[in-house]
C-alpha positions as CSV (number, residue, x, y, z in Angstrom):
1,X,-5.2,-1.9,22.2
2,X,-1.9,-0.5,20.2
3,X,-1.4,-4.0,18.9
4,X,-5.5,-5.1,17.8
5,X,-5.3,-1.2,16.1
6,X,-2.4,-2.4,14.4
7,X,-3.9,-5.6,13.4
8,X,-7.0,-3.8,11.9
9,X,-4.7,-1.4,10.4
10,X,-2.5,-4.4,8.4
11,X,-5.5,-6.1,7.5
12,X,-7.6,-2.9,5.8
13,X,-4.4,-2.4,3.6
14,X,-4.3,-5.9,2.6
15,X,-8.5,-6.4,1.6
16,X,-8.9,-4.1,-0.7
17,X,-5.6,-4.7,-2.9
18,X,-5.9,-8.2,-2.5
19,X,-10.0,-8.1,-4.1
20,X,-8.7,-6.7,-6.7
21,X,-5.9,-9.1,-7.5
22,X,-7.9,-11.8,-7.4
23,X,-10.3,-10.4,-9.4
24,X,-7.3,-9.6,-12.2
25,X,-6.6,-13.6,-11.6
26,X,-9.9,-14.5,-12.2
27,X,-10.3,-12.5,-15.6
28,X,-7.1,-14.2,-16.9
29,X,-7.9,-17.7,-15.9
30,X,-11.6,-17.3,-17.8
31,X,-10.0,-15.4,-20.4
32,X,-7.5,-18.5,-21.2
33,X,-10.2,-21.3,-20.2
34,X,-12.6,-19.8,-22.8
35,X,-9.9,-18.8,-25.7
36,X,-11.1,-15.1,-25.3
37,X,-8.8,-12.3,-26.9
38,X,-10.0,-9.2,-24.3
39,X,-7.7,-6.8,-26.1
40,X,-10.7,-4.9,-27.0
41,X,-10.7,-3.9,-23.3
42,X,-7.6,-2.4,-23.8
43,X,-7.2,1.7,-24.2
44,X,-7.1,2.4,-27.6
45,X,-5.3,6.0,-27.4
46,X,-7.5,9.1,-29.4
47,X,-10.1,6.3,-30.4
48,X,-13.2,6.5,-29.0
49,X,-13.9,2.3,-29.0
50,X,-10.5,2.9,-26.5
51,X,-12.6,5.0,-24.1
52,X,-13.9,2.1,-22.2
53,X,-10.4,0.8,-21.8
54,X,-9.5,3.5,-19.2
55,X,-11.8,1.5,-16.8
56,X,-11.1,-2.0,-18.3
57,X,-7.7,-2.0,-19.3
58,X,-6.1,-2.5,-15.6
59,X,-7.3,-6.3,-15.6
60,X,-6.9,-7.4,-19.1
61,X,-3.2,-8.9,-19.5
62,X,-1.3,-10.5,-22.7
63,X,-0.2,-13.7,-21.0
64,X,1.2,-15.9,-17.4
65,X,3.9,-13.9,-17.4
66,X,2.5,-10.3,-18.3
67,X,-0.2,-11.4,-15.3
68,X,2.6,-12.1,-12.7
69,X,5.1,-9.4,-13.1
70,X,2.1,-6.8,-12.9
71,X,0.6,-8.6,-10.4
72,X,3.3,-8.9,-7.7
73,X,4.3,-5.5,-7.9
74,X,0.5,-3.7,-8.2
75,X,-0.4,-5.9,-4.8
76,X,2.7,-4.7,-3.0
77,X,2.5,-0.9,-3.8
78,X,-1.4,-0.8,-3.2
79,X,-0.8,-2.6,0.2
80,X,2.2,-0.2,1.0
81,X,-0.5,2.8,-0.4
82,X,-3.2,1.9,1.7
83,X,-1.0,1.3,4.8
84,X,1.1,4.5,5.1
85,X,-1.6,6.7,3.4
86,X,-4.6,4.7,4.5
87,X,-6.9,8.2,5.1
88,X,-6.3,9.3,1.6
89,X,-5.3,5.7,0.0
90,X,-8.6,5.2,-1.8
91,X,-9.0,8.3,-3.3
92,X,-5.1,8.8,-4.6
93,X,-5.9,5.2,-6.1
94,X,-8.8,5.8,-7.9
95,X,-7.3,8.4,-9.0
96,X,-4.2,6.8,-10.2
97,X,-6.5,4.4,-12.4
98,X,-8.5,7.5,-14.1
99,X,-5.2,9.7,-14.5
100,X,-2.7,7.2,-15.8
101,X,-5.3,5.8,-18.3
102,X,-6.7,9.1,-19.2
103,X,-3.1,10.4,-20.1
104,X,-2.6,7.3,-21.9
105,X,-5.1,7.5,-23.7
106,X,-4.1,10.7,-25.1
107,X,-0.3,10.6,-25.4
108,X,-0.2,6.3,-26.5
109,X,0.7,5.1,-29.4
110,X,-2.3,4.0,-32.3
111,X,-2.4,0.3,-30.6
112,X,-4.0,-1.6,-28.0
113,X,-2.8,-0.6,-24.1
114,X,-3.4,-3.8,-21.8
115,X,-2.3,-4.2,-18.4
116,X,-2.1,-2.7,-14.9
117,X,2.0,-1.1,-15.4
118,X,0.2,2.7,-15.9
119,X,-1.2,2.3,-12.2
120,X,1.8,0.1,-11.0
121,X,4.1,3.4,-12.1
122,X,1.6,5.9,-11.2
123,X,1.9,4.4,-7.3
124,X,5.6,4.1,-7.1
125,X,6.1,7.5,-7.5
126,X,4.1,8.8,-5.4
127,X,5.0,6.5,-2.7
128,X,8.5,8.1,-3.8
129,X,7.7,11.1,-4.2
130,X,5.5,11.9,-0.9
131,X,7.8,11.1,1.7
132,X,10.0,13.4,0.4
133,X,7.4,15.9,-0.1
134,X,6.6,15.4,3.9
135,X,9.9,15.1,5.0
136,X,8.9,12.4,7.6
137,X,11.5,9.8,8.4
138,X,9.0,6.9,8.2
139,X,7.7,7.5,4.6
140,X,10.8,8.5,3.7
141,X,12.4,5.1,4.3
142,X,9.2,3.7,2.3
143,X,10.8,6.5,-0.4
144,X,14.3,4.9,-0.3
145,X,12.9,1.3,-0.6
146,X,10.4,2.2,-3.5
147,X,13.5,3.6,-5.6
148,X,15.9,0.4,-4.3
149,X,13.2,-2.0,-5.1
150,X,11.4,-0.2,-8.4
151,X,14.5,2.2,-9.3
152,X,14.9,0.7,-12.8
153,X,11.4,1.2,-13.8
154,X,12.5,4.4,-15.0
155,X,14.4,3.1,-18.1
156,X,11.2,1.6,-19.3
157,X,9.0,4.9,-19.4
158,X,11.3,5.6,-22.5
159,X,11.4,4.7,-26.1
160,X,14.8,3.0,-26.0
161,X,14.0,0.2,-28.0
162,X,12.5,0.6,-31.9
163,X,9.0,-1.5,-31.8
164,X,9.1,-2.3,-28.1
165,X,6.0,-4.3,-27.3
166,X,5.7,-2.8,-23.8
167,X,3.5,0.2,-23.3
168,X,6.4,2.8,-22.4
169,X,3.2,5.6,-23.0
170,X,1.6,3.9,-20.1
171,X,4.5,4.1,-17.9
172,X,5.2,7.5,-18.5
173,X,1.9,8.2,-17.4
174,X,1.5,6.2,-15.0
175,X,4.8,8.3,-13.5
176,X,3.9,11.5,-14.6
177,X,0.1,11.0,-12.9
178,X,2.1,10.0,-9.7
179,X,3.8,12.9,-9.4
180,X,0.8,15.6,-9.9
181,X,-1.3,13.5,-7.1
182,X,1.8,13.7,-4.8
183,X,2.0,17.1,-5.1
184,X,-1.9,17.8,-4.4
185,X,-2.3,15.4,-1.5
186,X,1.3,17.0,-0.2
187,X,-1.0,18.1,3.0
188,X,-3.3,15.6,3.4
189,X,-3.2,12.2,4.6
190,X,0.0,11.5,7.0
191,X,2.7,14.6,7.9
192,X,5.6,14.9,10.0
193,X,4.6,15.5,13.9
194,X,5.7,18.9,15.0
195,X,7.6,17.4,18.3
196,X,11.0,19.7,17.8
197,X,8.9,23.0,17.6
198,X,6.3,22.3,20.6
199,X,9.6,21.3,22.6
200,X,11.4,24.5,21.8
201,X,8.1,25.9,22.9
202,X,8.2,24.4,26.0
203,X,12.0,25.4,26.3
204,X,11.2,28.7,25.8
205,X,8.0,29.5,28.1
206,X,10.8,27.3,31.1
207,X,13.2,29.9,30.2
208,X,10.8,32.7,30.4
209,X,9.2,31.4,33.6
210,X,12.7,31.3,35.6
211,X,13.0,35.1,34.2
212,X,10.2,36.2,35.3
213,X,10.4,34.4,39.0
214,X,14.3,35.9,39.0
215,X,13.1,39.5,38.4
216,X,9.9,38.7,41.1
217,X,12.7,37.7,43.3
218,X,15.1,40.6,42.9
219,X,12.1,43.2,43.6
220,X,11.3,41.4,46.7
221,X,14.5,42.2,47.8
């Protein structure tokens, strides 16, 4: 029973990521096959033809390269998302999507915002951030291998480089939506399992019990 559970478990946090994937695939591959420039789809920040790109932006991307860097890394933090926090995965990712592009849309620079990095960065930390926040040593150990794995990211939420083509506005808010959603959903989805305090419970009531049959014992006598 443990291992089918287990098997249902794997498999839920690998449909939903996967769909979308494919789907960011898809858009590419007819985006190249019909010479289509979807930048327009992009988030154009404090313009109102870059509303729709809060919605859109996520599967438009520049090129092969811009596709596959997002790509690997968005699948692999959604499945690790929807795994771990699986009752509350949905919800802190549609989140991510609004929150990231939202705050990108108002902090981004006056260009064109394409690609999925805002929700990649938005998911790292709080992958990062909530196991510490729950202080339980499974997600924390998901913590420690999001900052091995992703740990440089952080340089590229800055403005380090004049005229860098990549969106460092989108990472930043991307990170900075991460972090507010891991502090709000700090007591929901999984916590730690209070085993220490219901043994010292137990400990206690044993110790109070042989007290209590000691004393019964001396008035008997």
């Amino acid at each position: 029973m443990e291992a089918n559970l287990e098997k249902k478990r794997f498999l839920y946090a690998l449909f939903f990521p996967t769909v979308v994937a494919v789907l960011m695939s898809l858009i590419f591959i007819c985006q190249i096959s019909f010479k289509q420039d979807l930048f327009w789809l992009g988030i154009h920040p404090l313009h109102v033809n870059g509303l729709v790109g809060i919605l859109s932006h996520t599967f438009i991307h520049a090129d092969v390269v811009h596709l596959l860097n997002n790509l690997v890394s968005f699948w692999i933090l959604s499945v690790a998302l929807f795994y771990f926090y699986k009752d509350i995965a949905f919800r802190v990712w549609l989140l991510s999507w609004l929150m990231s592009g939202s705050l990108l849309w108002v902090i981004g620079r006056d260009s064109w915002h394409i690609g999925c990095s805002d929700l990649i960065y938005c998911m790292a930390f709080f992958l990062f951030l909530s196991g510490l926040l729950r202080k339980h040593i499974p997600l924390i150990a998901i913590s420690l291998i999001v900052v091995f794995v992703y740990g440089g990211m952080v340089w590229n939420m800055l403005p380090w480089m004049p005229n860098m083509v990549v969106s460092w506005e989108g990472h930043l808010a991307g990170a900075v939506s991460g972090i507010v959603l891991a502090v709000v959903f700090r007591k929901q989805g999984p916590q730690r399992p209070p085993q220490k305090e219901e043994q010292e419970d137990e400990e206690d009531s044993e110790y109070w019990k042989e007290e209590d049959s000691s004393d019964i014992a001396d008035s008997n006598i």
